[in-house]
PDB file with SEQRES, HELIX, SHEET and CRYST1 records, atoms N, CA, C and O in Angstrom:
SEQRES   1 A   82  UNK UNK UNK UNK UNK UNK UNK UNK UNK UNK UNK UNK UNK          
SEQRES   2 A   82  UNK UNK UNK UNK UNK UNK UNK UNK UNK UNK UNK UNK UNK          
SEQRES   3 A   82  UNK UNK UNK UNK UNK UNK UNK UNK UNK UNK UNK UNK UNK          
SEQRES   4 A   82  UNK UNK UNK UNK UNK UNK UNK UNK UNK UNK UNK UNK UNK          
SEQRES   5 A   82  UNK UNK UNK UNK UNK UNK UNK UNK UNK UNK UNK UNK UNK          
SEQRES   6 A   82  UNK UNK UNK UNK UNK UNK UNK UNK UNK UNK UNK UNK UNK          
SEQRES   7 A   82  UNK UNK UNK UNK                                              
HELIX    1 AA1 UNK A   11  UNK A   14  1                                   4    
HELIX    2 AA2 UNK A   21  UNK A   30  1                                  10    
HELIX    3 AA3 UNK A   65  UNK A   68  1                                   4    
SHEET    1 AA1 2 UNK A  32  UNK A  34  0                                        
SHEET    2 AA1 2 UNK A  53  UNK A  55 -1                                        
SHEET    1 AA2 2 UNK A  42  UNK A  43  0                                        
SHEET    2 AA2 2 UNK A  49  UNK A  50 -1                                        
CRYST1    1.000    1.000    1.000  90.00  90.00  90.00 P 1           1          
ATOM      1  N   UNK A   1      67.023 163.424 123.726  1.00  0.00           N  
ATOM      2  CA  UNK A   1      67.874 163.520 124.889  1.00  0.00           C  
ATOM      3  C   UNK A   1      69.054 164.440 124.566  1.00  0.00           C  
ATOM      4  O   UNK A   1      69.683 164.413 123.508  1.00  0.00           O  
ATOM      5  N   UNK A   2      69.247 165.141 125.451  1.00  0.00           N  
ATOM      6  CA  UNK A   2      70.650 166.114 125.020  1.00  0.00           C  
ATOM      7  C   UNK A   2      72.106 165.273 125.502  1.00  0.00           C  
ATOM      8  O   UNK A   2      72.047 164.786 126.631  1.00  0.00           O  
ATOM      9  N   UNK A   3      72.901 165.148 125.031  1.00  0.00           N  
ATOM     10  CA  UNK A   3      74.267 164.824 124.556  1.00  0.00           C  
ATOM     11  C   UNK A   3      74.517 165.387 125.793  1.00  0.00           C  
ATOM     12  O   UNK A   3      74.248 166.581 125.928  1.00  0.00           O  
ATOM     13  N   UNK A   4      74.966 164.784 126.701  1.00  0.00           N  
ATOM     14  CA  UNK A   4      75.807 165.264 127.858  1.00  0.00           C  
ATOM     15  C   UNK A   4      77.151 165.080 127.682  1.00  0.00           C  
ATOM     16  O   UNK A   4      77.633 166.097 128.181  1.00  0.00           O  
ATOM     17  N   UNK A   5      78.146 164.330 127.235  1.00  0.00           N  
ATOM     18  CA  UNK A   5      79.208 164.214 126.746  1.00  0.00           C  
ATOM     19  C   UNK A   5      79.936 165.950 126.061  1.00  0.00           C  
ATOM     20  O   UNK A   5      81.123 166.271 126.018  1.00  0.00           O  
ATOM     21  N   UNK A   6      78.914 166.640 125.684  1.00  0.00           N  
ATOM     22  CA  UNK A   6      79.599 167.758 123.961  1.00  0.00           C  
ATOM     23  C   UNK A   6      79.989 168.711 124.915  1.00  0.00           C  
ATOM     24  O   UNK A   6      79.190 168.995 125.807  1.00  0.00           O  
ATOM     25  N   UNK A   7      81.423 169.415 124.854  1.00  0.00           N  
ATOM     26  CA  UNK A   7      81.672 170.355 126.044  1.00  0.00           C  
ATOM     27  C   UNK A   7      80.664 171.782 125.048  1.00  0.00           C  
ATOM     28  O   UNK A   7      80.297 171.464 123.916  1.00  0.00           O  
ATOM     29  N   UNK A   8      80.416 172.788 125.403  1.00  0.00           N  
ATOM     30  CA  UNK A   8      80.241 173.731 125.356  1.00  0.00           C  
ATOM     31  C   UNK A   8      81.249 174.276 123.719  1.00  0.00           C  
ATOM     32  O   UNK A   8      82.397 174.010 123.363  1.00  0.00           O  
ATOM     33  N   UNK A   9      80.282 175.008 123.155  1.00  0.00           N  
ATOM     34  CA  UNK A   9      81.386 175.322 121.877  1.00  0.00           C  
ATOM     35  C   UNK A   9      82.131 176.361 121.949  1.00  0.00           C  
ATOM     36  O   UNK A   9      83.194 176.338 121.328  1.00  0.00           O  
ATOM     37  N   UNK A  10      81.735 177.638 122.788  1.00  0.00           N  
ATOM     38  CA  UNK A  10      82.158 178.924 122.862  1.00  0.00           C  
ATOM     39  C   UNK A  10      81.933 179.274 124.418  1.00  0.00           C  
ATOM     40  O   UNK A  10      81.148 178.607 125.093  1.00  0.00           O  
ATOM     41  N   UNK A  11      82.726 180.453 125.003  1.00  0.00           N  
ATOM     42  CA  UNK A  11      82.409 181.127 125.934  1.00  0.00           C  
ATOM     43  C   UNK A  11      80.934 181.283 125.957  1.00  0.00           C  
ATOM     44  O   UNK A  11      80.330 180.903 126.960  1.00  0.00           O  
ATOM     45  N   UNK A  12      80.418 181.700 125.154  1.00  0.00           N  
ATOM     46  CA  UNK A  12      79.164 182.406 125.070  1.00  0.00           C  
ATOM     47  C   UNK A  12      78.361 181.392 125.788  1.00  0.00           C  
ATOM     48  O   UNK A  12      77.689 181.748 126.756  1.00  0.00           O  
ATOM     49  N   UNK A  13      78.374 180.051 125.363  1.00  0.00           N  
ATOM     50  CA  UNK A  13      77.762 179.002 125.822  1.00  0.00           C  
ATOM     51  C   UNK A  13      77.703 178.693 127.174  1.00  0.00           C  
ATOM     52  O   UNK A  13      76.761 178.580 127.958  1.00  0.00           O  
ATOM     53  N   UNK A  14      79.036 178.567 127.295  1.00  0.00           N  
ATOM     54  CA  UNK A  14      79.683 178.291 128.724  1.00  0.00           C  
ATOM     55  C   UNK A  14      78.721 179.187 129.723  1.00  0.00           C  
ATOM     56  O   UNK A  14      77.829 178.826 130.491  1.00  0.00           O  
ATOM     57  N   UNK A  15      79.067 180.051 129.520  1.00  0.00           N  
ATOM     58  CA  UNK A  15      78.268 181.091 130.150  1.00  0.00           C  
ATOM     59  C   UNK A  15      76.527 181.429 130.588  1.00  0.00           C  
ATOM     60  O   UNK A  15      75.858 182.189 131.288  1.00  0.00           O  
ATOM     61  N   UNK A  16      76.408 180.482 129.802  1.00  0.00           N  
ATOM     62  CA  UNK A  16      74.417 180.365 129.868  1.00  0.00           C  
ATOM     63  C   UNK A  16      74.095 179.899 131.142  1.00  0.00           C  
ATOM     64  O   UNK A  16      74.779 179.001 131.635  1.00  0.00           O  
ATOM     65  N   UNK A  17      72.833 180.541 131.950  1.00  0.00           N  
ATOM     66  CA  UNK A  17      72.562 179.893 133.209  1.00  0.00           C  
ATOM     67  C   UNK A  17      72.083 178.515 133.684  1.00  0.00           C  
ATOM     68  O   UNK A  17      72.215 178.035 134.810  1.00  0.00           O  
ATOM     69  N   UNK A  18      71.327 177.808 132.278  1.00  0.00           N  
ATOM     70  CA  UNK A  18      71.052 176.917 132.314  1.00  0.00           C  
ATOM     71  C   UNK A  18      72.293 175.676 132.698  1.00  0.00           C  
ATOM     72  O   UNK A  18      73.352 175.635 132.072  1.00  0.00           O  
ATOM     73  N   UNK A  19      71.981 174.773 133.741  1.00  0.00           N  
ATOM     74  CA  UNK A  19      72.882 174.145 134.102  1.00  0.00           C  
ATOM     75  C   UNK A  19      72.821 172.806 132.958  1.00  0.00           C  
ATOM     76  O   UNK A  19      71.885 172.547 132.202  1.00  0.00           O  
ATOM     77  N   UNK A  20      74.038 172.115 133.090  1.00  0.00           N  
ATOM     78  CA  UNK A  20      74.377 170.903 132.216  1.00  0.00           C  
ATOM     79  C   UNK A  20      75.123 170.066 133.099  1.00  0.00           C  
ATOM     80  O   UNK A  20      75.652 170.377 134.166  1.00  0.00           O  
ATOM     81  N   UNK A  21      75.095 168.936 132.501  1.00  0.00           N  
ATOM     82  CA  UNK A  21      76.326 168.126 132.714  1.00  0.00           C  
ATOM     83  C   UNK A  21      77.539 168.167 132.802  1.00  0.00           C  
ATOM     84  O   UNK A  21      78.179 167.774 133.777  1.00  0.00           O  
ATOM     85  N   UNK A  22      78.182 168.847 131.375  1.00  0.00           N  
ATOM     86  CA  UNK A  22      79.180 169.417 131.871  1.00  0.00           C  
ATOM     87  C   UNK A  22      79.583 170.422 132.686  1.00  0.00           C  
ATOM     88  O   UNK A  22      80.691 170.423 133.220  1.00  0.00           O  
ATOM     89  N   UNK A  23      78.526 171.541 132.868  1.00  0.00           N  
ATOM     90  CA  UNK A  23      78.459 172.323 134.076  1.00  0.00           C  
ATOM     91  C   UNK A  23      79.384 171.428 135.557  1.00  0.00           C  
ATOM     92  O   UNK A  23      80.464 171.581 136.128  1.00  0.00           O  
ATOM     93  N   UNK A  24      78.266 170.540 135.674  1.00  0.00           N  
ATOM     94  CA  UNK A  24      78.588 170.207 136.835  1.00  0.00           C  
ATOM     95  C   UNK A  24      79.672 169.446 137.077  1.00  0.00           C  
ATOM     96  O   UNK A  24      80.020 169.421 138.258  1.00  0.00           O  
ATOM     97  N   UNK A  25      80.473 168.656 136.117  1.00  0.00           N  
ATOM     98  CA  UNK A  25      81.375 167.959 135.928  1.00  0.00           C  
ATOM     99  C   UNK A  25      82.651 168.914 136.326  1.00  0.00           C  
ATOM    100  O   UNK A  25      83.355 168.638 137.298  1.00  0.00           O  
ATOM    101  N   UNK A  26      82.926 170.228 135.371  1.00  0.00           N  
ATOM    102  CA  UNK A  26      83.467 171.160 135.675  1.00  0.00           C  
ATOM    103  C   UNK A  26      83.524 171.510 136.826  1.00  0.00           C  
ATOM    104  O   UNK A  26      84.645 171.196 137.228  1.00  0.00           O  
ATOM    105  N   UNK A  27      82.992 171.959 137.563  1.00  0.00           N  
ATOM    106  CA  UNK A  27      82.544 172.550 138.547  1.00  0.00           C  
ATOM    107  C   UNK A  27      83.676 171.489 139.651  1.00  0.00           C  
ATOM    108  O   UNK A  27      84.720 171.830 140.206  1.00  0.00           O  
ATOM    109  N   UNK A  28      82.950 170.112 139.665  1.00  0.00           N  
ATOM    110  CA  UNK A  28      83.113 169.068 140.055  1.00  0.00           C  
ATOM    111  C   UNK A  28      85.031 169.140 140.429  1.00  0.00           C  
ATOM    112  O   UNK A  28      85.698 169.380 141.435  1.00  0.00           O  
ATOM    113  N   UNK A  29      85.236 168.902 139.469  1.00  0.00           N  
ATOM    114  CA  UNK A  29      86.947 168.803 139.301  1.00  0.00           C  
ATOM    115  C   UNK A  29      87.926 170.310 139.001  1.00  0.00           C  
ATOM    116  O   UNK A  29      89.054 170.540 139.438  1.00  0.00           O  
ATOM    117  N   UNK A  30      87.333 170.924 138.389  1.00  0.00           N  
ATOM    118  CA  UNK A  30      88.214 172.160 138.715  1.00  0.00           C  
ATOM    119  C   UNK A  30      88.117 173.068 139.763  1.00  0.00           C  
ATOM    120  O   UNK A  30      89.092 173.686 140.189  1.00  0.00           O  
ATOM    121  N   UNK A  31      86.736 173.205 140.295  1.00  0.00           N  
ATOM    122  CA  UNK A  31      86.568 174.742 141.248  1.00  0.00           C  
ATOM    123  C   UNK A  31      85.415 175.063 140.945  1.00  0.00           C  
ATOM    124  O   UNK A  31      85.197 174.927 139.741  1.00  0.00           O  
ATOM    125  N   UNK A  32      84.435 175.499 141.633  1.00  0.00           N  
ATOM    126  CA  UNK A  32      83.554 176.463 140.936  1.00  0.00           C  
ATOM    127  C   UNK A  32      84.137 178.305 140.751  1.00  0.00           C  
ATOM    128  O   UNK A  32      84.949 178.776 141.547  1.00  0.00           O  
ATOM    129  N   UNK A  33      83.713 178.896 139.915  1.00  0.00           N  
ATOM    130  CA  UNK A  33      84.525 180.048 139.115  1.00  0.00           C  
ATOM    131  C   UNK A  33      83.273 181.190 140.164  1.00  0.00           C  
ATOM    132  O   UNK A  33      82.060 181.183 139.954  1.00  0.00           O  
ATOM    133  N   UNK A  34      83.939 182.036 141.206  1.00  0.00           N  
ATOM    134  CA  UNK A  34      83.556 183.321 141.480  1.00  0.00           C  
ATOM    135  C   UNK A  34      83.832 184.233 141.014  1.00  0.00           C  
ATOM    136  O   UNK A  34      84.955 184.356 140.525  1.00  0.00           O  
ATOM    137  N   UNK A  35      82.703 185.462 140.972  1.00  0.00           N  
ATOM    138  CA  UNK A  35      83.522 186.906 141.066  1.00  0.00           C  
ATOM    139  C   UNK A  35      84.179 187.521 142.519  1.00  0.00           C  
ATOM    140  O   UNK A  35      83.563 187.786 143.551  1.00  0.00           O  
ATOM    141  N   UNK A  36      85.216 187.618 142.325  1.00  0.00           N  
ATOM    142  CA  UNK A  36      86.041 188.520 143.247  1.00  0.00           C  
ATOM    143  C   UNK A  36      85.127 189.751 143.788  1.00  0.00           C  
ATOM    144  O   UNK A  36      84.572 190.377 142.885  1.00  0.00           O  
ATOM    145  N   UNK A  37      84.886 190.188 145.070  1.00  0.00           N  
ATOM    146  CA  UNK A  37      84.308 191.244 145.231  1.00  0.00           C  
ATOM    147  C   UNK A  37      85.166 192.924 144.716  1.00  0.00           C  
ATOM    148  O   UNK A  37      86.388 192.849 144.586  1.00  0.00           O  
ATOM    149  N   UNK A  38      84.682 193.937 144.527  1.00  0.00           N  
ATOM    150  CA  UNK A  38      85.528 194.819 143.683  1.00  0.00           C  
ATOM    151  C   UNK A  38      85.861 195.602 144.840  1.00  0.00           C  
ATOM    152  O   UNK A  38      85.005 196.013 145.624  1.00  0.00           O  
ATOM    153  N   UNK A  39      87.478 195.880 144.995  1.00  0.00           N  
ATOM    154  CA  UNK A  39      88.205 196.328 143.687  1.00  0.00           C  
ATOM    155  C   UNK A  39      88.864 195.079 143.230  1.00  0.00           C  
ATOM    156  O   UNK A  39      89.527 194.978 142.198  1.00  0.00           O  
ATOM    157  N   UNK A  40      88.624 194.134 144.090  1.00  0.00           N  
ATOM    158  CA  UNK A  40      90.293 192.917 143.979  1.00  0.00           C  
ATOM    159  C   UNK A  40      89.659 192.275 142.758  1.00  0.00           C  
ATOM    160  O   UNK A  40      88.506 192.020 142.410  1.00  0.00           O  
ATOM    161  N   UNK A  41      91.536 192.027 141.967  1.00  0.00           N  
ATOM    162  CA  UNK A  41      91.816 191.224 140.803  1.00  0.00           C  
ATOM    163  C   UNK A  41      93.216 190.630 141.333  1.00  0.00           C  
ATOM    164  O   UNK A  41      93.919 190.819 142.326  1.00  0.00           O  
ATOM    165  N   UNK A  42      93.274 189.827 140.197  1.00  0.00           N  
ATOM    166  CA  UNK A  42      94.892 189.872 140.357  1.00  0.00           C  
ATOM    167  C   UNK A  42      95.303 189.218 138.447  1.00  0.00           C  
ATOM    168  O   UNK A  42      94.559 189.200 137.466  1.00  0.00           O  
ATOM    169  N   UNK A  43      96.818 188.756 138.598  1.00  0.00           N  
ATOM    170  CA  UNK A  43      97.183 188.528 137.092  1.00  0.00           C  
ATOM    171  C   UNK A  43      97.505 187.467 136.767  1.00  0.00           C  
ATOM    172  O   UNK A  43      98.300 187.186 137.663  1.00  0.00           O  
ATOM    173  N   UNK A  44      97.475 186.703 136.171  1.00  0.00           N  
ATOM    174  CA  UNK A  44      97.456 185.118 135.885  1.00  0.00           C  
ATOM    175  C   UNK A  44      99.039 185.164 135.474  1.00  0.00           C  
ATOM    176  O   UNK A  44      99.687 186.200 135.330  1.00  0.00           O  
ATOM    177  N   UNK A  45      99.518 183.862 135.318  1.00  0.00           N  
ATOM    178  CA  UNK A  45     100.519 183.576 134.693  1.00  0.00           C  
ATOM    179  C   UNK A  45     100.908 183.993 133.567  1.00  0.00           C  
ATOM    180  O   UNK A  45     102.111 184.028 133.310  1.00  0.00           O  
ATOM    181  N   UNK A  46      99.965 184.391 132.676  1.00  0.00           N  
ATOM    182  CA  UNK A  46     100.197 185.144 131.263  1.00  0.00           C  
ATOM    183  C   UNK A  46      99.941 186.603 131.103  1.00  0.00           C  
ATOM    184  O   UNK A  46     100.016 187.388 130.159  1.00  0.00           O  
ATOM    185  N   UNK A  47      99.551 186.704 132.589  1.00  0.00           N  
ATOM    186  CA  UNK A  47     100.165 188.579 132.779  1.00  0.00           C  
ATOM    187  C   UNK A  47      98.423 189.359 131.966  1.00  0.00           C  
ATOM    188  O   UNK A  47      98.338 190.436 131.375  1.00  0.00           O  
ATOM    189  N   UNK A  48      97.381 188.441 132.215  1.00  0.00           N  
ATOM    190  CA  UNK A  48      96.252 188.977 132.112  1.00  0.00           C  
ATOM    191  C   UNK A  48      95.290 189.053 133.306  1.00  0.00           C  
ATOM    192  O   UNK A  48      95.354 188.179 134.171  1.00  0.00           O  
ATOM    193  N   UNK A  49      94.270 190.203 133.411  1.00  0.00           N  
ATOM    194  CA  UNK A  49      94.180 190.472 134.802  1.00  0.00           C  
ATOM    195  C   UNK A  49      92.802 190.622 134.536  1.00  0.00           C  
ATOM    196  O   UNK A  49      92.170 191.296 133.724  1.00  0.00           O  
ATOM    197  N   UNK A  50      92.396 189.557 135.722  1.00  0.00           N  
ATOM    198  CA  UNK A  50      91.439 188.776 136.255  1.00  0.00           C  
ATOM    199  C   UNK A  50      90.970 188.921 137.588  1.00  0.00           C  
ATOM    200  O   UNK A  50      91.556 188.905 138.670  1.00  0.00           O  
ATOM    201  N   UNK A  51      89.110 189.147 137.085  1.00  0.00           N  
ATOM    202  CA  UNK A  51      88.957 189.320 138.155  1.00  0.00           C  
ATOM    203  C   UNK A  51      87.647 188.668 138.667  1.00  0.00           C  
ATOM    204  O   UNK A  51      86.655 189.145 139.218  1.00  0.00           O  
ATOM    205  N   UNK A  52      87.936 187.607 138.352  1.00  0.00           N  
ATOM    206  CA  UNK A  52      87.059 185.776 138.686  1.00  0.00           C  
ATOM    207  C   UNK A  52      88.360 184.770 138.670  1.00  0.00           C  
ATOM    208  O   UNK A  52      89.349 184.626 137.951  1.00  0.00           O  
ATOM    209  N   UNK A  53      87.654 183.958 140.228  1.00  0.00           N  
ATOM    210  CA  UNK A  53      88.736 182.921 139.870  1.00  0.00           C  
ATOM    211  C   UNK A  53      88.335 181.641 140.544  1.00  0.00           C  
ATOM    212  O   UNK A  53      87.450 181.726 141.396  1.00  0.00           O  
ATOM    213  N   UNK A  54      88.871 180.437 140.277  1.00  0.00           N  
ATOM    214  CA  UNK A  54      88.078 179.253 140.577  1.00  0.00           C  
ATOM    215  C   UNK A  54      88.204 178.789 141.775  1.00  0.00           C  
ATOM    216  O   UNK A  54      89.406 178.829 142.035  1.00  0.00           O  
ATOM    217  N   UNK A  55      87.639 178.380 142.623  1.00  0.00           N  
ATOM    218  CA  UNK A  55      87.818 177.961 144.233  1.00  0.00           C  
ATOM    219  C   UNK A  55      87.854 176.557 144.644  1.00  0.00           C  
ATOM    220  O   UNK A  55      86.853 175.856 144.497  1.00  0.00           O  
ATOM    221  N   UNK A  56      88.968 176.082 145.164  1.00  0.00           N  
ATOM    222  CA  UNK A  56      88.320 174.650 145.626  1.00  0.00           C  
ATOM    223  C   UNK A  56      87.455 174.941 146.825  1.00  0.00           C  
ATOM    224  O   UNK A  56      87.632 175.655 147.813  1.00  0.00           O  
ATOM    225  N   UNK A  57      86.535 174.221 146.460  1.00  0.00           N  
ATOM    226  CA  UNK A  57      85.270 174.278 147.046  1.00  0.00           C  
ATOM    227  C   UNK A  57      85.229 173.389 148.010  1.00  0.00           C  
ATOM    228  O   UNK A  57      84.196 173.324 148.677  1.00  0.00           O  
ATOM    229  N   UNK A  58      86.241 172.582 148.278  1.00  0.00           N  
ATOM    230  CA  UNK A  58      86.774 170.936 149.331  1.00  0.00           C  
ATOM    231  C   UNK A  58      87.529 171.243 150.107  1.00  0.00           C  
ATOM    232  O   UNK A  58      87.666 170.490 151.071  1.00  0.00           O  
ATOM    233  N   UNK A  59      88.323 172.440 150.030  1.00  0.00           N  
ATOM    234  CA  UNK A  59      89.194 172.543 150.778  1.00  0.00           C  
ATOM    235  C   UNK A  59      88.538 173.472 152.244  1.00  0.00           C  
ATOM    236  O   UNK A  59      88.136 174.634 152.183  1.00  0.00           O  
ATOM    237  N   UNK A  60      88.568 172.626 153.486  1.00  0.00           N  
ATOM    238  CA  UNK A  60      87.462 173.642 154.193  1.00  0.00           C  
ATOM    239  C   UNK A  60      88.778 174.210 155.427  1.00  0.00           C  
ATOM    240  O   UNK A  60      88.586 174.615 156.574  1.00  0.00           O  
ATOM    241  N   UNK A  61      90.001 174.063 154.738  1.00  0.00           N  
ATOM    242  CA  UNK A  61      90.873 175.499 155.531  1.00  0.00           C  
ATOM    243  C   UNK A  61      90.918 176.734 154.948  1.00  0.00           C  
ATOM    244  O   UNK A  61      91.370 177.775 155.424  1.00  0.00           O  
ATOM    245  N   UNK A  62      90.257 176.482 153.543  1.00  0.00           N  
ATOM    246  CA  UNK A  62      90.545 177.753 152.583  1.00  0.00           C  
ATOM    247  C   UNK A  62      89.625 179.107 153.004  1.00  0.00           C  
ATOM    248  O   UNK A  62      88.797 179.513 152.189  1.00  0.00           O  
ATOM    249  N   UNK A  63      89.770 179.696 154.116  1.00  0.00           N  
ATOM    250  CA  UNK A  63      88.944 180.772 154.281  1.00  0.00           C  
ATOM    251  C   UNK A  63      88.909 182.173 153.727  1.00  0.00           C  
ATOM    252  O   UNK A  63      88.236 183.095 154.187  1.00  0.00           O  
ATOM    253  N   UNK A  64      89.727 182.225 152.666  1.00  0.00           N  
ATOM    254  CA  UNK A  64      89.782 183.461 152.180  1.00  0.00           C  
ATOM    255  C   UNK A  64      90.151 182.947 150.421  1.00  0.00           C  
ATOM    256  O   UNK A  64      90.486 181.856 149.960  1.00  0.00           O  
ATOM    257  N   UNK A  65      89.887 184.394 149.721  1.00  0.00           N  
ATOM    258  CA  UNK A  65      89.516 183.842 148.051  1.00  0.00           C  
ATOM    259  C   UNK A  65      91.320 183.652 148.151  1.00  0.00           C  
ATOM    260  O   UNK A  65      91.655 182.509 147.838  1.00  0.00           O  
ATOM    261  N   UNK A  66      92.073 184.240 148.393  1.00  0.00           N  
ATOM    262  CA  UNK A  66      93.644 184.189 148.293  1.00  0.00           C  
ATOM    263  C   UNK A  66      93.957 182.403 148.683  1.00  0.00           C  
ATOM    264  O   UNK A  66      94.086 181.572 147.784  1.00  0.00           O  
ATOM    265  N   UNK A  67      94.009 182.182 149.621  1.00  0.00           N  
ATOM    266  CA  UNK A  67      94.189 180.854 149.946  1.00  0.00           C  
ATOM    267  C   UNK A  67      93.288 179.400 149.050  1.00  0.00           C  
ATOM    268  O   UNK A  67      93.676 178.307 148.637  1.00  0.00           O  
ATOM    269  N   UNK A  68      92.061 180.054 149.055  1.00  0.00           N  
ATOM    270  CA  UNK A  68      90.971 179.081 148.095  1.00  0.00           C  
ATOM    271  C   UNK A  68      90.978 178.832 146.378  1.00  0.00           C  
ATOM    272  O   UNK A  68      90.417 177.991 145.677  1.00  0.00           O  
ATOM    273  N   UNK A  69      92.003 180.121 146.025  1.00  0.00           N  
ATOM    274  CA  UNK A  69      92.083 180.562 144.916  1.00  0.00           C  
ATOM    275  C   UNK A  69      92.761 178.764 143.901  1.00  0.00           C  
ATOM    276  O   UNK A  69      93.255 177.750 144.395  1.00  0.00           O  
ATOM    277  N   UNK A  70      92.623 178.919 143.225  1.00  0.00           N  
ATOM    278  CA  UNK A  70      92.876 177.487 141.949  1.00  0.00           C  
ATOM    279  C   UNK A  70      93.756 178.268 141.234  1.00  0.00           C  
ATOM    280  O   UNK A  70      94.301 177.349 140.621  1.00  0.00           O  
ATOM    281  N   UNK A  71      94.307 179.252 140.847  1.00  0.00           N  
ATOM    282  CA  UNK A  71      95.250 179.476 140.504  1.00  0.00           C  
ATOM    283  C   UNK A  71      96.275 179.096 140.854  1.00  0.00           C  
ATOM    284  O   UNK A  71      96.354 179.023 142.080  1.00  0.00           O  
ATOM    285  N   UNK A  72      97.578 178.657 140.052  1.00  0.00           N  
ATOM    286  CA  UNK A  72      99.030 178.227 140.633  1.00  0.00           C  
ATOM    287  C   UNK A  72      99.929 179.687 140.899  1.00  0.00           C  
ATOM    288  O   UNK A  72     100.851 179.798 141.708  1.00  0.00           O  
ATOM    289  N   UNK A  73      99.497 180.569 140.161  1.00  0.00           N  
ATOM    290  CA  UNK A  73     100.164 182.082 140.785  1.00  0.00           C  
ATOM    291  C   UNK A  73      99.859 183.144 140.656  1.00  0.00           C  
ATOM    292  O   UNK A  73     100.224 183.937 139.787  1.00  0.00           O  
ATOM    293  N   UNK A  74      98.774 183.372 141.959  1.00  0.00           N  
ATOM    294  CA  UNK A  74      97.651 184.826 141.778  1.00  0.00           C  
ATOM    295  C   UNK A  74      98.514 185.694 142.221  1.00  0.00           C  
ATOM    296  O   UNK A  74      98.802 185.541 143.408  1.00  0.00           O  
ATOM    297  N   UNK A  75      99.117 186.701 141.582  1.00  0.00           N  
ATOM    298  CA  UNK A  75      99.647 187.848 142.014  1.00  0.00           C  
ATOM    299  C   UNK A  75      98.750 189.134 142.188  1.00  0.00           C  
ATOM    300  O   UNK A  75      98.218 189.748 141.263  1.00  0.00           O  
ATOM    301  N   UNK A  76      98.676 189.425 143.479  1.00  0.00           N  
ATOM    302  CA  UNK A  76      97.314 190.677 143.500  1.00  0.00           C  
ATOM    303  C   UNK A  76      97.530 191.467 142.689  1.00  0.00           C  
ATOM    304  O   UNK A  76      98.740 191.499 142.468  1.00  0.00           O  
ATOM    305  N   UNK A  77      96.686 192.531 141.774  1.00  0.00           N  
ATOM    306  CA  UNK A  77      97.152 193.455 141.273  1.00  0.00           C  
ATOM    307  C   UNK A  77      96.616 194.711 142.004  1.00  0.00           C  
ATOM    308  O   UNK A  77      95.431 194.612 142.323  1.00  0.00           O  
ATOM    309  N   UNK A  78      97.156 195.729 142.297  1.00  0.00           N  
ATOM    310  CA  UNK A  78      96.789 197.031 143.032  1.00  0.00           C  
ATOM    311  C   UNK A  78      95.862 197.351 142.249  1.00  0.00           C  
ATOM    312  O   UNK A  78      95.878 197.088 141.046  1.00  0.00           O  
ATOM    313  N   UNK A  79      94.651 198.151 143.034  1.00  0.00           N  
ATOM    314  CA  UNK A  79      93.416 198.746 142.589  1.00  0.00           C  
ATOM    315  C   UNK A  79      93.913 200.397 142.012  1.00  0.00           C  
ATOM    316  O   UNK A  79      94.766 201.195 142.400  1.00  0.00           O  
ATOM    317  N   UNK A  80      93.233 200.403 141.268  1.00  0.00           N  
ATOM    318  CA  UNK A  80      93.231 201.898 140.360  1.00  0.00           C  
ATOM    319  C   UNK A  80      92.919 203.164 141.251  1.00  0.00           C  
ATOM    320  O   UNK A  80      92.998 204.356 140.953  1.00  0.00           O  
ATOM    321  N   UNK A  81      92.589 202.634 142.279  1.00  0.00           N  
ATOM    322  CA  UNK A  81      91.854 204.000 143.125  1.00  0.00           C  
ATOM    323  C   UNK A  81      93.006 204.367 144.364  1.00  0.00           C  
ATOM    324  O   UNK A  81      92.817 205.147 145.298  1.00  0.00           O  
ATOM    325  N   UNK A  82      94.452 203.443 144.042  1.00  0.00           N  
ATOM    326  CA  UNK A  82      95.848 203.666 145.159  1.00  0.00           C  
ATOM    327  C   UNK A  82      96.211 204.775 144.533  1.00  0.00           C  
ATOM    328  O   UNK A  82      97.199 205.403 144.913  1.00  0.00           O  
TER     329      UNK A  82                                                      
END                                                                             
């Protein structure tokens, strides 16, 4: 039986398509994690720029990734092509 409890050891993991438990647990309580359609990013709190971000998926006023966004402070960042 696989250990549903063990989070993931690395990104790398995280990242596998195969779904888990903790997959869904995650998913569950934080957001599920989109890609942003391109060009849009924006910059996290630590001033790194991102361009996936987690959605509450419950919230059914959230009609746009800006409003739906799980970040506490998405600052857009301007596209390279202004």
């Amino acid at each position: 039986m696989v250990q549903a409890t063990r989070e993931p050891e690395d990104e790398a993991e995280k990242d596998t398509p195969e779904s888990t438990i903790f997959k869904a647990v995650e998913a569950l309580l934080k957001g599920i994690e989109v890609q942003l359609p391109a060009p849009h990013a924006f910059r996290d709190k630590d001033e790194h720029d991102r361009d996936r971000v987690r959605v509450r998926w419950w919230d059914n006023a959230a009609r746009d990734y800006r409003r739906a966004c799980n970040a506490a402070r998405c600052r857009h960042r301007p596209s390279s092509e202004s």
